[in-house]
C-alpha positions, 0 to 999 in steps of 0.5 A: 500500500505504501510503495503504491502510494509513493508511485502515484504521489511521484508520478504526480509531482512529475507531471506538475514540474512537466507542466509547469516547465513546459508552461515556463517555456512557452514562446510565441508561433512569430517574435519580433525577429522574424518581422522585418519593417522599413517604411518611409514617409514624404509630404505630398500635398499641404493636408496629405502624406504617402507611407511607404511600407515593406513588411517582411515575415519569415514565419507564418503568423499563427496569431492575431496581428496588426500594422499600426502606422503612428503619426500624432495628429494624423491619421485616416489612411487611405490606400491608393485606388491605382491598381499597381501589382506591386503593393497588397492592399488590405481589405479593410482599415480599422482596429479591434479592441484588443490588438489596440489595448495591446498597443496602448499598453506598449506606449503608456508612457507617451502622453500623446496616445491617451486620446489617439484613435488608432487604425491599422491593418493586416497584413497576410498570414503567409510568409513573405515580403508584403509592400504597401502604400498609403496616405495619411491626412490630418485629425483635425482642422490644421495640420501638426508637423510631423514628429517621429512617425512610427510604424508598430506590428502588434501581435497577440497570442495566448497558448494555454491561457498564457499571454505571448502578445508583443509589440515592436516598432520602427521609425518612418525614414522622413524623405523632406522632398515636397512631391507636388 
């Protein structure tokens, strides 16, 4: 009776110290290493911007993801009606509310994103290299000058009840020509 006991008492902590390993372990089906993200950003007209976007993935996106172009005071993106083979053009532009949580947690610390409503897009799951193009346009009644636009992946995930979202983010490269 007792050596049976002792078995399945053993049997049991080894299954918990399992989990609990495994659990520890747990890691994200894409990190931000296997996103690569280059964009630029260039005035086009006094109200307006174009964003030039190249999104590299190397592993196939098994989770929920985002792209968040991020340029206080501007906003309403607008892709291009051209039907130009080179760029993909998401079906929809928006958000949801948790991929936007996600984002705002990750910039807490910048005052500006309190009252900013964010509008992304998605780019295919697949591996590969995706480019876009898009336009911006002020928020509001005047323009604010461009300062630090950022482009933000927002990936979410949850395996097991645990929590593997991430977010990363890259400068717009700022090209001072004004194209009329």
């Amino acid at each position: 009776m007792r050596r049976s006991t002792i078995f399945w008492l053993t049997g049991i902590v080894m299954v918990i110290v399992a989990v609990f390993i495994v659990y520890n372990n747990l890691a994200p089906s894409v990190t931000e290493q296997d996103v690569n993200m280059k964009g630029t950003i260039r005035q086009t007209a006094t109200d307006e911007y174009e964003v030039q976007l190249t999104i590299t993935r190397t592993k196939e996106e098994k989770g929920l993801h985002m792209v968040y172009p991020f340029v206080p005071g501007w906003g309403s993106i607008s892709f291009n009606d051209k039907e130009d083979n080179r760029f993909i053009r998401p079906t929809s532009v928006g958000s949801t509310g948790a991929l936007e949580e996600i984002l705002r947690q990750a910039l807490q610390g910048q005052s500006s994103t309190a009252i900013t409503e964010f509008a992304g897009f998605s780019i295919p799951d697949a591996v590969g290299t995706y480019k876009m193009r898009f336009t911006i346009h002020p928020l509001g009644e005047e323009a604010e000058p461009i300062r630090i636009p950022m482009i933000y992946y927002v990936h979410q995930e949850k395996v097991l009840g645990k929590d593997l979202s991430w977010v990363s983010g890259e400068p717009l490269e700022i090209i001072k020509e004004y194209a009329e």
